[in-house]
N, CA, C and O of each residue as an XYZ file, in Angstrom:
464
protein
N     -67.197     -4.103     -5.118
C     -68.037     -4.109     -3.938
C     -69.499     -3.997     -4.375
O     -69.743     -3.408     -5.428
N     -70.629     -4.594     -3.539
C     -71.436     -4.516     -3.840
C     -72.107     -3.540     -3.414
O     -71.420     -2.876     -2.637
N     -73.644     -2.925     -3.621
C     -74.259     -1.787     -2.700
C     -74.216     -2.187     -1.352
O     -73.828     -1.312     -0.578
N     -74.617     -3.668     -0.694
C     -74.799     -3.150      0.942
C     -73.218     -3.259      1.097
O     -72.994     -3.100      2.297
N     -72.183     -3.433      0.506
C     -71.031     -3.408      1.413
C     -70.531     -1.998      0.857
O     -69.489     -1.591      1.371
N     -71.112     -1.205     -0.105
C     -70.538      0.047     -0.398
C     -70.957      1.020      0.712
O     -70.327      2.002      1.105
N     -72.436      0.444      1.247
C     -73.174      1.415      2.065
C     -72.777      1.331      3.446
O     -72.774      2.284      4.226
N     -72.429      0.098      3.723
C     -71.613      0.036      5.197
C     -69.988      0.610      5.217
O     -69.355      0.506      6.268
N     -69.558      1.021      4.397
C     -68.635      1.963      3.953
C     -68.478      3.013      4.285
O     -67.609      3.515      4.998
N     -69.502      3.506      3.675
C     -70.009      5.259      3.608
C     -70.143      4.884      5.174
O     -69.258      5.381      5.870
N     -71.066      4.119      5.821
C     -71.412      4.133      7.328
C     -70.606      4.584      8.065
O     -70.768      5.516      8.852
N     -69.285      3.713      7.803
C     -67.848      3.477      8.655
C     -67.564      4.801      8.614
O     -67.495      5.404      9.685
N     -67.322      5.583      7.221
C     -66.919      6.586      7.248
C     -67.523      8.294      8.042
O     -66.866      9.263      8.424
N     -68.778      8.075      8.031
C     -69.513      9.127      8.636
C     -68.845      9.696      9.733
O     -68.344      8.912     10.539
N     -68.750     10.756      9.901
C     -68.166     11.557     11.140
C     -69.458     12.336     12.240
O     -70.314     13.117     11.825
N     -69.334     11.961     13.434
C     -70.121     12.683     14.407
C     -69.724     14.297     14.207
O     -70.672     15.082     14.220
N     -68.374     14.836     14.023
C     -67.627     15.793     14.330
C     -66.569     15.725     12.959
O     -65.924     14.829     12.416
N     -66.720     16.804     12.787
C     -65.575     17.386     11.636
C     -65.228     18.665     11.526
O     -65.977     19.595     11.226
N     -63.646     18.732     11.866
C     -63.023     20.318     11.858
C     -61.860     20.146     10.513
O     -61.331     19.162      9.996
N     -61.764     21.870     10.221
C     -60.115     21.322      9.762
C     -59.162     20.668      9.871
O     -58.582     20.083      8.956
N     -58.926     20.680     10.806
C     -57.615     20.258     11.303
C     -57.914     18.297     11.278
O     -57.016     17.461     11.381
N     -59.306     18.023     11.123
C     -59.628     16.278     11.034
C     -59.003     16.148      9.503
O     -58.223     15.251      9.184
N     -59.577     17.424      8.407
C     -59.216     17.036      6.996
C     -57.845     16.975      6.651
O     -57.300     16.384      5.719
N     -57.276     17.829      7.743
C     -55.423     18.044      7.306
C     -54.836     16.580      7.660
O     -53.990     16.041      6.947
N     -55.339     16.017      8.770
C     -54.991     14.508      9.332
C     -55.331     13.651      8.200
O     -54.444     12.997      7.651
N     -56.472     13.603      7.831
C     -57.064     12.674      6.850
C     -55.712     12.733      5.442
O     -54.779     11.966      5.205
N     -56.177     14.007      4.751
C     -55.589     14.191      3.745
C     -54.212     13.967      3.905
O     -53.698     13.360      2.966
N     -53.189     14.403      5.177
C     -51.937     13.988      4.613
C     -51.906     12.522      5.232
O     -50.836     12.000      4.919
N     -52.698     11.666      6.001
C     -52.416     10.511      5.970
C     -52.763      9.665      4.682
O     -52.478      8.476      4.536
N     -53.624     10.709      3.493
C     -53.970      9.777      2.504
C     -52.424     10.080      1.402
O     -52.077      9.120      0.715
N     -51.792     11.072      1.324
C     -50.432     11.239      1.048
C     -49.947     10.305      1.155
O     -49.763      9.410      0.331
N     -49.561     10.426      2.626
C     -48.549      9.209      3.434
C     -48.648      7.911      2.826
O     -47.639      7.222      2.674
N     -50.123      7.413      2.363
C     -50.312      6.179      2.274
C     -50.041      5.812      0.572
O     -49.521      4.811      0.080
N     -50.567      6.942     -0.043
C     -49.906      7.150     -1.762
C     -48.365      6.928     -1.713
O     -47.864      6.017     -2.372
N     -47.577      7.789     -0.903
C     -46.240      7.995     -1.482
C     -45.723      6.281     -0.708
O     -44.738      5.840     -1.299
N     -46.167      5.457      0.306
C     -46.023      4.557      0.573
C     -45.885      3.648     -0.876
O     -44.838      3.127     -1.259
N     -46.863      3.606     -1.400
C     -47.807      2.701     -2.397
C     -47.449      3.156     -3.896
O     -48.119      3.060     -4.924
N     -46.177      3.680     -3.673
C     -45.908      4.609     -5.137
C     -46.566      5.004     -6.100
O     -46.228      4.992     -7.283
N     -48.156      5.608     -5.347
C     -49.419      6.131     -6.757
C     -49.226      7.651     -6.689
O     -48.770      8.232     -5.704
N     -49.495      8.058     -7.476
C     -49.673      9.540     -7.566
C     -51.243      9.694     -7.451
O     -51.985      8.921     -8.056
N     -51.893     11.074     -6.378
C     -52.982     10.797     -6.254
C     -53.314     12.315     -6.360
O     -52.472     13.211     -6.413
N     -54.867     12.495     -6.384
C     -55.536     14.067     -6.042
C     -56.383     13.602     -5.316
O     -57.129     12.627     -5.405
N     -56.156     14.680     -4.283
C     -57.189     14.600     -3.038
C     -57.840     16.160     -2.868
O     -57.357     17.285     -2.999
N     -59.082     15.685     -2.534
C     -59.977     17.027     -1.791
C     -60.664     16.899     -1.049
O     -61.481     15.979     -1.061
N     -60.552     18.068      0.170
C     -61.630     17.741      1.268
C     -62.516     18.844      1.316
O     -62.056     19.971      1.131
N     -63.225     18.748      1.446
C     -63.889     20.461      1.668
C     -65.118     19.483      2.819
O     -65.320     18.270      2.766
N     -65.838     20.588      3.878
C     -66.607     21.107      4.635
C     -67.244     21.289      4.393
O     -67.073     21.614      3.218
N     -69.033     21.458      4.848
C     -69.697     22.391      4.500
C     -69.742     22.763      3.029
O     -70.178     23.896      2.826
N     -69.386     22.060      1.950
C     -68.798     23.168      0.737
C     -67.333     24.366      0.749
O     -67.070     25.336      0.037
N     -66.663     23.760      1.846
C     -65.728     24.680      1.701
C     -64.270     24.162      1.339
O     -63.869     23.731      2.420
N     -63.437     24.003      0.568
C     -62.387     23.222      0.449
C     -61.292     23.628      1.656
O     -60.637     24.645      1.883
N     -61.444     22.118      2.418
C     -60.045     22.777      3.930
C     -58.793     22.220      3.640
O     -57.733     22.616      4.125
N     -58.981     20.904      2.507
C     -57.501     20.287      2.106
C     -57.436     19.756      0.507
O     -58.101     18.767      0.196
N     -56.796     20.293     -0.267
C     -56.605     19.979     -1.748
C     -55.078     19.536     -2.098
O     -54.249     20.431     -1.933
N     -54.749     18.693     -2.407
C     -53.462     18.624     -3.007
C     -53.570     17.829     -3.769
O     -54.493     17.023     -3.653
N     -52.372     17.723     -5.190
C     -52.380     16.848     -6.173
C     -50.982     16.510     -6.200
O     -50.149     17.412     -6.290
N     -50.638     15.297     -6.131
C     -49.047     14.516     -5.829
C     -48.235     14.737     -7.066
O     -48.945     14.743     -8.071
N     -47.047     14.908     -7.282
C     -46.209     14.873     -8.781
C     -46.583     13.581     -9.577
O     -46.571     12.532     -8.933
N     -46.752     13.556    -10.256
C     -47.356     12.969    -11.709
C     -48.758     12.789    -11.828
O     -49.330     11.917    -12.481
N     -49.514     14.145    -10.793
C     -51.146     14.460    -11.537
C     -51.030     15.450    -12.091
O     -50.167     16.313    -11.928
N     -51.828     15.426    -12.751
C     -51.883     16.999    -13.658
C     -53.486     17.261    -13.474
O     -54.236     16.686    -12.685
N     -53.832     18.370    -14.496
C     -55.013     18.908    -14.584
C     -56.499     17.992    -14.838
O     -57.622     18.166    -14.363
N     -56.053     17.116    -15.647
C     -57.107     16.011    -15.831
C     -57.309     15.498    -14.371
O     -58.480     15.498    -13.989
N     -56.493     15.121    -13.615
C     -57.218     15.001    -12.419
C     -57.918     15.689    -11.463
O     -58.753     15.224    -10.687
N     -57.446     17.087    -11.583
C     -57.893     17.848    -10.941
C     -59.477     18.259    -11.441
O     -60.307     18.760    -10.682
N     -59.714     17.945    -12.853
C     -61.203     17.960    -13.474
C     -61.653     16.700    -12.967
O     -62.789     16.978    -12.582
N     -61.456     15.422    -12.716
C     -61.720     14.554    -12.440
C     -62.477     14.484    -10.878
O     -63.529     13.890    -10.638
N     -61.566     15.327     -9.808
C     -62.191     15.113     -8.635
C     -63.629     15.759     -8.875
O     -64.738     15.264     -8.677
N     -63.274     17.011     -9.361
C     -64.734     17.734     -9.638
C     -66.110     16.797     -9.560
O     -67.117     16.695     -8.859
N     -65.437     16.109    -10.863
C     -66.915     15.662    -11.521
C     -67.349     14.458    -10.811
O     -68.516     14.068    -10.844
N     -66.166     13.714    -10.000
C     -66.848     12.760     -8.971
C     -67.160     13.205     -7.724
O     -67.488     12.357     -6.894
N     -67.123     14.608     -7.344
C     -67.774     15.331     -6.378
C     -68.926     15.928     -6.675
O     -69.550     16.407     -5.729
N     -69.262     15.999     -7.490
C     -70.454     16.667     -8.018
C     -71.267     15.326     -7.807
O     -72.448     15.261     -7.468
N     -70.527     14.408     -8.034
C     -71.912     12.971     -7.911
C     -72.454     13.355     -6.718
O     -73.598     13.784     -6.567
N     -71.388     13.155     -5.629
C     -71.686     13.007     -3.847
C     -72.574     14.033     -3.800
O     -73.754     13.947     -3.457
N     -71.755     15.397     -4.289
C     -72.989     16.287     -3.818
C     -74.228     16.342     -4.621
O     -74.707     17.465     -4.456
N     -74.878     15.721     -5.322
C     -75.972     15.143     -5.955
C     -76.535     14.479     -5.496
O     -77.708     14.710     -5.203
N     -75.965     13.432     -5.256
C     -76.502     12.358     -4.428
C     -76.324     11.811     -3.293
O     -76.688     10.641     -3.174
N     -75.862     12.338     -2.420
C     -74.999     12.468     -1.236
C     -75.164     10.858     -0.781
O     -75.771     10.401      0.188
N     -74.453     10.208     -1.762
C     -73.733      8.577     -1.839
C     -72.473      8.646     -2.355
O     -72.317      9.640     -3.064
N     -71.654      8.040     -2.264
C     -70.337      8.009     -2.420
C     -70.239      8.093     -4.121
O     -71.332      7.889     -4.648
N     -69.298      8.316     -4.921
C     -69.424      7.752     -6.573
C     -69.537      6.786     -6.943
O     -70.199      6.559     -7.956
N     -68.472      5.168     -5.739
C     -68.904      4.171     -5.940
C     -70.445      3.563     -6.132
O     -71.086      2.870     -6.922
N     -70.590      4.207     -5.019
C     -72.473      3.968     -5.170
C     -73.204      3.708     -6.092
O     -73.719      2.636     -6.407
N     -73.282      4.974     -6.674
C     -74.112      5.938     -7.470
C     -73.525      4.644     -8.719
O     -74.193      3.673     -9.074
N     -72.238      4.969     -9.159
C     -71.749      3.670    -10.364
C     -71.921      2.386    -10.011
O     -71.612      1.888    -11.093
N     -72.186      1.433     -9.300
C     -72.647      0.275     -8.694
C     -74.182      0.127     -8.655
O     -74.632     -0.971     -8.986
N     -75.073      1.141     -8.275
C     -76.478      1.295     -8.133
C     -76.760      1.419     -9.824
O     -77.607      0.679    -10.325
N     -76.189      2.154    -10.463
C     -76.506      2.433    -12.221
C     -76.355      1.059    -12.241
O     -77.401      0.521    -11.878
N     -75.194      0.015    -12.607
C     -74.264     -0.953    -13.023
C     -75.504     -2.125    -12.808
O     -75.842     -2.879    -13.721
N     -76.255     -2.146    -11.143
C     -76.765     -3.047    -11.041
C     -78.274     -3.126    -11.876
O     -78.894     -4.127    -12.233
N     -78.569     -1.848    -12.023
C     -79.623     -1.887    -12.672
C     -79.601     -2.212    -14.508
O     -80.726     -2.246    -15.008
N     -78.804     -2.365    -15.158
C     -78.367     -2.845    -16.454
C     -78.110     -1.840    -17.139
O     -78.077     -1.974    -18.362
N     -77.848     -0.508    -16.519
C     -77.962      0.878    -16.803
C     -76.257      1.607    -16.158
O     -75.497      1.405    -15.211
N     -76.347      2.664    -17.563
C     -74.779      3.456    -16.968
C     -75.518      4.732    -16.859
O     -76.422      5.076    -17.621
N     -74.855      5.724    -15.385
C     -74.797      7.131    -15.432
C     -75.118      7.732    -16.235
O     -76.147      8.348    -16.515
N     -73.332      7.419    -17.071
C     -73.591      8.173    -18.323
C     -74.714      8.242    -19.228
O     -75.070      9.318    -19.709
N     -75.328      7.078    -19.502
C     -76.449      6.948    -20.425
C     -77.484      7.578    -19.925
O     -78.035      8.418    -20.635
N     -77.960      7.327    -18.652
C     -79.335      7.075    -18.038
C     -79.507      8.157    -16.574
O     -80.364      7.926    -15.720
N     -78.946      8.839    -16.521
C     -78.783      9.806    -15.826
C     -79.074     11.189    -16.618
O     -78.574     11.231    -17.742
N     -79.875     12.428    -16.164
C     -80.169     13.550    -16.963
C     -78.665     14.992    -16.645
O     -78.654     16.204    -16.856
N     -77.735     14.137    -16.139
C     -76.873     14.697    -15.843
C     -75.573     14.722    -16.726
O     -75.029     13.625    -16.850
N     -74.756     16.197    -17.604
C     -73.925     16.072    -18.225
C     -72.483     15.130    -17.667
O     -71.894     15.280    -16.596
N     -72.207     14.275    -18.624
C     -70.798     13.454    -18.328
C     -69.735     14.572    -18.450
O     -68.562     14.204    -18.383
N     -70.034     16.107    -18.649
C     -68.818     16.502    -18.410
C     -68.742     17.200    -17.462
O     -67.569     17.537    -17.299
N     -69.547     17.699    -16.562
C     -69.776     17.824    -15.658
C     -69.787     16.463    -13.779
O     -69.280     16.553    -12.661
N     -70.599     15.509    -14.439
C     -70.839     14.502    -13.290
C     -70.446     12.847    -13.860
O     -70.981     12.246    -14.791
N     -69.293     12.359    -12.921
C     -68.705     11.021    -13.043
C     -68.277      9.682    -12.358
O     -67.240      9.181    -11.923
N     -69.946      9.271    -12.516
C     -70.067      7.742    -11.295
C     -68.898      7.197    -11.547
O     -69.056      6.295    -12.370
N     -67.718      7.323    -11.208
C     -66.713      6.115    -11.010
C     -66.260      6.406     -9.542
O     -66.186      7.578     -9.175
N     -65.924      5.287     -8.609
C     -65.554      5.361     -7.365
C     -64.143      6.416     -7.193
O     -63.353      6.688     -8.097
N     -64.101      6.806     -6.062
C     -63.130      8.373     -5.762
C     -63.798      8.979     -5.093
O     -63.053      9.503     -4.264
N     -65.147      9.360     -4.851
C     -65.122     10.311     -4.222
C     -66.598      9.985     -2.750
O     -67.678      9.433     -2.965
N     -66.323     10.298     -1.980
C     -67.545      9.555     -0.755
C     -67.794     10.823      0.590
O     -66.893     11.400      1.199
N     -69.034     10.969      0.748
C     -69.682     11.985      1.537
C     -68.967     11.686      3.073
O     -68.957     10.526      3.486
N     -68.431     12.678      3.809
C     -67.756     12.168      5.086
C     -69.107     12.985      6.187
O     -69.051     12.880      7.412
């Protein structure tokens, strides 16, 4: 995807209103749609900074669970999705990793993770 269709994305996604009980819907419909699609996935929702829905499907392990981190740390950096942020680097002839003053073990432009 490119940036304006990443950004009409993020658009789609924006919420007027967000409670728990929206992230418990979200998150187990993103389940529903994994165990459909036979992927194993990690999901997190948090609020405000507050985590309201976390789960990791049988055959994730801990590497993923470091993984959401560090593509949440993008959003909340840059409050653009990870796709973004890795698409906006990409287009400029430039990677994150390189060109960003931000540790790669800490923060990781690859798409996964997007500001609701």
């Amino acid at each position: 995807m490119n940036l304006n269709e990443l950004d009409l994305l993020e658009k789609e996604l924006e919420f007027t209103t967000f409670s728990h009980q929206d992230a418990l819907a979200i998150g187990n419909r993103i389940v529903q749609y994994a165990q459909e699609n036979n992927v194993a996935v990690a999901i997190h929702i948090e609020r405000n900074r507050v985590p309201v829905f976390t789960h990791l499907m049988d055959g994730t392990s801990e590497e993923n669970y470091t993984w959401l981190f560090r593509k949440k740390r993008i959003v909340d950096h840059y409050n653009r999705s990870s796709a973004y942020i890795d698409e906006r680097f990409t287009q400029s002839g430039a990677s994150h990793a390189e060109h960003s003053l931000l540790s790669t073990a800490e923060y990781q432009a690859v798409g996964g993770s997007i500001p609701i």
